[in-house]
Every structure is written in C-alpha cells, then in structure tokens.
C-alpha positions as CSV (number, residue, x, y, z in Angstrom):
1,X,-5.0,10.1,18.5
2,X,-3.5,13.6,19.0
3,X,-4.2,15.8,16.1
4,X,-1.4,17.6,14.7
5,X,-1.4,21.0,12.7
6,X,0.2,19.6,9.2
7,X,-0.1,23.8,7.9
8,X,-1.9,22.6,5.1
9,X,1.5,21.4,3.1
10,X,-0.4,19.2,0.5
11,X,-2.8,21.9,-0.4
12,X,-3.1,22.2,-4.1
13,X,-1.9,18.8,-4.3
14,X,-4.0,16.2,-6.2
15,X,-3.2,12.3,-4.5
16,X,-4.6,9.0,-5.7
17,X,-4.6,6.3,-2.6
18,X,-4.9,3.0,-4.5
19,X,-7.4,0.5,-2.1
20,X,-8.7,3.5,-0.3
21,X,-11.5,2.4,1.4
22,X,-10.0,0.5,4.5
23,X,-7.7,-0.8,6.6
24,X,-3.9,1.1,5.4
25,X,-5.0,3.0,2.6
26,X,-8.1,4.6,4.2
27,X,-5.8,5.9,6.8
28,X,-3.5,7.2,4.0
29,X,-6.3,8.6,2.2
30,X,-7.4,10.7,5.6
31,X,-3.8,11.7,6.0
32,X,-3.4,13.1,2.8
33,X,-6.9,14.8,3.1
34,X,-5.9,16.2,6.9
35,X,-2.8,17.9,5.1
36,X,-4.5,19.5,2.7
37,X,-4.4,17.3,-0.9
38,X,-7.2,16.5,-2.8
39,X,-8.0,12.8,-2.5
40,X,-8.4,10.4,-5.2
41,X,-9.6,6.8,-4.1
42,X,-10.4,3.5,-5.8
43,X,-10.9,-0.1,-5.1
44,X,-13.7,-2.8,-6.6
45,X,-16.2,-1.6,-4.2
46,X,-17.4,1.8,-2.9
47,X,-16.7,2.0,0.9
48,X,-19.7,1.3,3.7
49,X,-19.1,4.8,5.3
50,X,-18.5,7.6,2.5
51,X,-16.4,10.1,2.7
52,X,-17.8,13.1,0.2
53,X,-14.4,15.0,0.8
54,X,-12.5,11.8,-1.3
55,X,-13.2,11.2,-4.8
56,X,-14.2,7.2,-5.2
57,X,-13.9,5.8,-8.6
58,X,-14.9,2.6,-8.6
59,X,-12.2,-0.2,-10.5
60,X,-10.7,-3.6,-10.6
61,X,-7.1,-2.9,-10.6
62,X,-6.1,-6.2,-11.5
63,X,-7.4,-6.1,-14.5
64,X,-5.3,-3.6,-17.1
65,X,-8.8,-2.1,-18.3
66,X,-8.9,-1.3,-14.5
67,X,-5.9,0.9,-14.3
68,X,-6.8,2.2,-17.5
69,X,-10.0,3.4,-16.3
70,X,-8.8,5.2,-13.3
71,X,-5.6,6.9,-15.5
72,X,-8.3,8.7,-18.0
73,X,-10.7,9.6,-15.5
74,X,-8.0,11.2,-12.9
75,X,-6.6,12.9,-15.8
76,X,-9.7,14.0,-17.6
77,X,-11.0,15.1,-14.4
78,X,-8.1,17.3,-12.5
79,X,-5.7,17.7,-15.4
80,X,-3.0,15.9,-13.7
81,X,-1.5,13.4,-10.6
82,X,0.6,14.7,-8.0
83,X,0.9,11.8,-5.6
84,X,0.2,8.5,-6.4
85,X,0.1,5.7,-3.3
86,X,0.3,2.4,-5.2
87,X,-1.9,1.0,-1.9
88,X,-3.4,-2.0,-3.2
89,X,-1.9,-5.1,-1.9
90,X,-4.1,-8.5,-1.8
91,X,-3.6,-12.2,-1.0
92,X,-6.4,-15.3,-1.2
93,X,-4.1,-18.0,-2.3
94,X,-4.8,-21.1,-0.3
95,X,-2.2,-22.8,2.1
96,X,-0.8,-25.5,1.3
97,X,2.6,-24.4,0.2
98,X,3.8,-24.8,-3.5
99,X,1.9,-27.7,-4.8
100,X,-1.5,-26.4,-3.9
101,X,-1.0,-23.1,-5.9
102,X,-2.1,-23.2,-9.5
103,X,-1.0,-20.7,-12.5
104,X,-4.3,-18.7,-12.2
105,X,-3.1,-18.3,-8.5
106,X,-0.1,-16.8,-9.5
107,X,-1.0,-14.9,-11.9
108,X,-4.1,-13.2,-10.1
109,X,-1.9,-11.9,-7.2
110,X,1.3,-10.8,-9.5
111,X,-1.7,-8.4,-11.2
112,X,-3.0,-7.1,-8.3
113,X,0.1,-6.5,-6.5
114,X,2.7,-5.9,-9.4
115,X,1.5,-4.9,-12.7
116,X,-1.1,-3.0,-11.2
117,X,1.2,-0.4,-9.7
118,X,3.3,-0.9,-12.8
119,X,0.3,-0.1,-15.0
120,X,-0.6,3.2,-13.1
121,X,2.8,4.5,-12.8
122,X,3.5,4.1,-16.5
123,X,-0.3,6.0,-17.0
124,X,0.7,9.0,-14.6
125,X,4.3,9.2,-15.0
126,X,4.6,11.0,-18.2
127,X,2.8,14.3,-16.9
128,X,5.0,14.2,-13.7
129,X,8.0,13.6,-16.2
130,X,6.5,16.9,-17.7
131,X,6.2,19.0,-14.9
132,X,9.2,18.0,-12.9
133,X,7.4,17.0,-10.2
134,X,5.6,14.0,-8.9
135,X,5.8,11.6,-5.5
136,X,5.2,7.9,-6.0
137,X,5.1,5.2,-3.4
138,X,4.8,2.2,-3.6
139,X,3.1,0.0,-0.3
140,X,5.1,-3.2,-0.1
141,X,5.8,-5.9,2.4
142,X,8.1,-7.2,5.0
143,X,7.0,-10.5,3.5
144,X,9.2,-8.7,0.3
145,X,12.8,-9.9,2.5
146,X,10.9,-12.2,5.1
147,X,8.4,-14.9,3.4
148,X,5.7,-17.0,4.6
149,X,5.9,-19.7,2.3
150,X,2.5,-22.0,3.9
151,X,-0.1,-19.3,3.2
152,X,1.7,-16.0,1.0
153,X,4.3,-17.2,-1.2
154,X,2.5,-15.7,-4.6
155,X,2.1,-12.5,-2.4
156,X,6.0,-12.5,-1.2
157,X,7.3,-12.7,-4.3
158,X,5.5,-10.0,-5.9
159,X,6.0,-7.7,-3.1
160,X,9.8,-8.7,-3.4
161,X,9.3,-7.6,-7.6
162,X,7.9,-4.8,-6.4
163,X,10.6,-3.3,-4.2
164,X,13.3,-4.0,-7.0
165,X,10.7,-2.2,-9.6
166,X,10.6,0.7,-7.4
167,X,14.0,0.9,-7.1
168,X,14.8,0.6,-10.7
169,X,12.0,3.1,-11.7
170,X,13.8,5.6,-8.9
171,X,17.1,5.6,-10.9
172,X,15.0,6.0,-14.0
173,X,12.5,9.3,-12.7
174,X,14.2,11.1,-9.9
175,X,16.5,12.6,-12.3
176,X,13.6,13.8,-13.9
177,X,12.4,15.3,-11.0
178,X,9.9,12.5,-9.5
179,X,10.5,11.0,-6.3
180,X,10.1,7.1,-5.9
181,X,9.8,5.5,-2.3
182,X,8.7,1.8,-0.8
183,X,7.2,1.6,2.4
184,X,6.8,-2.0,3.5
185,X,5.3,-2.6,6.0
186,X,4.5,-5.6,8.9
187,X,1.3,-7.0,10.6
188,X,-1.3,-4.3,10.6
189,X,-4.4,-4.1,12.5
190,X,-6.9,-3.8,10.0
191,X,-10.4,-5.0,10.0
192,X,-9.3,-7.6,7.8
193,X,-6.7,-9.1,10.7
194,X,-9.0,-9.6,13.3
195,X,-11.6,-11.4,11.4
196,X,-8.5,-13.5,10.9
197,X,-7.7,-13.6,14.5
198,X,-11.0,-14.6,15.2
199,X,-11.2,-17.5,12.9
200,X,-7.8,-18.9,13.9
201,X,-9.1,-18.7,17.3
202,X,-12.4,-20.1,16.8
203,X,-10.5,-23.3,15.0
204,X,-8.0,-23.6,17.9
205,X,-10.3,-22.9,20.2
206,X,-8.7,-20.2,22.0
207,X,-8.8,-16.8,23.2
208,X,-8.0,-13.8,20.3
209,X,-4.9,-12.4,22.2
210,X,-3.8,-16.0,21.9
211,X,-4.3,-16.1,18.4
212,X,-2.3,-12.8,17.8
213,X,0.7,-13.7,19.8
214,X,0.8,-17.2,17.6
215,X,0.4,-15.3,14.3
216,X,3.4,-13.2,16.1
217,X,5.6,-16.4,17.1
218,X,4.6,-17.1,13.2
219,X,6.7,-13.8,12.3
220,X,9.3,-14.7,14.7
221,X,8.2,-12.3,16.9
222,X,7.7,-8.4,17.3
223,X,9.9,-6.9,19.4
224,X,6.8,-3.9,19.9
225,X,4.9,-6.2,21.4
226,X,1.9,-5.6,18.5
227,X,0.9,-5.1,15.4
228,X,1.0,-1.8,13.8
229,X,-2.0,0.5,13.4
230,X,-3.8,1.8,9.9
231,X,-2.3,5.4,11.0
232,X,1.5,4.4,12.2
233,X,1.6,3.3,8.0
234,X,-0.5,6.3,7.5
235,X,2.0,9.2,9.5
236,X,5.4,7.6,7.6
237,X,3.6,7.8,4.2
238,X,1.9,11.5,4.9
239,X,5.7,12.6,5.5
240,X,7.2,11.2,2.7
241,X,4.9,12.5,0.1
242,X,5.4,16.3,1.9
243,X,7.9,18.9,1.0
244,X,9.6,17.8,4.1
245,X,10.6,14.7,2.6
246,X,12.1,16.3,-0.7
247,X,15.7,14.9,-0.5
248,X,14.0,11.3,-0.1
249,X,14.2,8.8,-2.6
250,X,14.9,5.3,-4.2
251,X,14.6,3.6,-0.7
252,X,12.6,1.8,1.3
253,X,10.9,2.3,4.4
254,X,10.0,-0.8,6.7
255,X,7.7,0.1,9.1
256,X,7.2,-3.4,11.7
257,X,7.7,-2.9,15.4
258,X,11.2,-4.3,15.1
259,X,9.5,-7.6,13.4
260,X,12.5,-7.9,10.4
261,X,15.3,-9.5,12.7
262,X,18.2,-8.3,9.8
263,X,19.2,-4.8,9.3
C-alpha cells in the first residue's frame, strides 16, 4: 500500500485504540502511530507480534473493573486522552436465532460492545470536557441498520444502541468542544474472517472464494465485489480524528463497498 506523508498531524496527540491488536483496530492503531500520535492499546491478550512503539495494557473490557483499569492507568500515565477509538466489537453467540440465545448471551455481548465504550467515554470525557478538546469514535456496524438475525442478533442490537448513544452523547459534548463520530463498517478481511471462510468451506465442502461470495449473497451482496480491508477502516478513521476533520461530528460513517442497499 502506497505510503502517504500524513506531516506528522497527530503529533503530540495521545490515542487509545480499543481491541488493538488485530484485525481493524491494529490497523487503526498503526495509522494513528504513522501520523504522529502516541498509541495506547488494549485488549484481553497481548498481541503475537509487538509493537514497542504502542503502549499495550492488558484488560477485559467487558467487565467495568476492565475499563476502569485502563481509565487510571492512561491517565496516571500521560496525564490525559486525546483520541479515544472505542474499537472493541465482539460476537460468539450461537446460531440458532432467538430461542437458542440465553440472558448471559445477551448480556455478555451488550458489555463488550455497549457499556464498554459507554464506560470509557464517561472515564475520559471529563478531561476532554476540561480542555475543550477531544475526538471520540465509536466503531459500529452495518449490522446496526442491516441485521443478521441467525447468527448476530445480540451483536446488531448493541451496535444499533451504540450508534443512537453516539449520537446523543454528540449533542451532549461537541458544544463542549469534543467531537463524537460512528464509523460502521461492513465485512472486513480480518484474520478472524478467513478462518470463518475456511470452516464454512470445509463444512460445505467447497472452495474459500465460494464461501465468501455465499457469506456475500448472505449480505445481499456487495456491490465492490469484496470485503473491505483492516486499512480502508483504518484511512476513514485516521482522517476523522485529524485537524482536517474538525467541522465533523454527530454522524456516522458507513464504510461497506456499497453493501447497505438504503441510503
């Protein structure tokens, strides 16, 4: 990928990328580093290749001692939060539709992927509110408007929750001077994905590209033609938290190849 001279517009800046350590938010996290920022990271488990430029703390977001955690050790450590990527997004509810999914189902995936950006906004917020200054995004879904109700419906809904948090909490804090954005985005290529693609083609016994382009008919297509890469999330994102992007907030970005067939 063509490397791009970003002038060092982040510099000074200190970021925290929520689920850091692959797929999306790894990508985000080297954007954000590229530009200039100081990079905060965190998820359960310290990533296989390190990084020594990106501070890793170590934390189970879902879990409000988690968030906790990460709030007094940014803050202890650099003083303050400039940027805050609310990354973390996860789904392991079984199939099945509603009557498979149990309470503790529900309730595991609204922490991860609603109270725990909730949590950490609420922790930062107040020195941003201070300053008058501050970028927060928050990483939806498509899945937010457009649901898959077999495998993700937990995971839709709290993406959905999100995107109307985020844009209550804009209305609240960009008066204040802290800008509030939602970038959802579709199928991404992550590590994660293709050991999905390989297990739906090793149990329909076909080939991988015939297992994408069913996951795609899933979606109801994508007019691109593919999935999205780690960096296509990770270029929108590095722009929005910039100076560049200073008139920009309270809406939300979709980021799909086209996949969203409603405007």
């Amino acid at each position: 990928m063509e490397q791009f001279n970003f002038n060092n517009e982040l510099s000074g800046k200190i970021a925290l990328v929520t689920g850091g350590t692959k797929g999306a938010g790894k990508a985000i996290a080297e954007r954000l580093l590229q530009a200039g920022a100081t990079v905060i990271i965190t998820a359960r488990n310290a990533p296989e290749a390190t990084n020594e430029k990106l501070y890793f703390i170590s934390a189970d977001l879902s879990k409000a001692e988690g968030t906790q955690k990460v709030i007094d050790e940014v803050l202890s450590t650099y003083g303050r939060l400039d940027i805050l990527v609310n990354n973390l997004g996860s789904s392991s509810t079984p199939a099945g539709g509603f009557s498979v999914l149990s309470d503790e189902d529900w309730e595991s995936t609204l922490q991860a992927n609603l109270l725990a950006p909730v949590r950490l906004d609420r922790g930062f917020l107040p020195q941003m509110i201070e300053r008058k200054n501050g970028v927060i995004i928050h990483i939806a879904s498509i899945q937010g408007k457009l649901p898959l109700y077999d495998s993700t419906l937990p995971y839709a809904s709290a993406k959905a929750g999100l995107r109307n948090y985020s844009k209550s909490l804009s209305n609240e804090v960009s008066p204040k001077g802290v800008r509030v954005l939602t970038v959802s985005p579709g199928w991404i290529n992550t590590t994660a994905s293709k050991a999905f693609l390989d297990e739906i083609a090793r149990n329909a016994n076909s080939t991988v590209e015939e297992a994408q382009q069913s996951v795609m008919n899933a979606l109801g297509g994508i007019p691109f033609g593919k999935p999205a890469e780690p960096e296509d999330v990770a270029e929108l994102v590095g722009f929005l938290v910039s100076p560049r992007a200073n008139y920009l907030t309270g809406t939300e970005y979709i980021i799909d190849g086209g996949t969203v067939p409603t405007i």
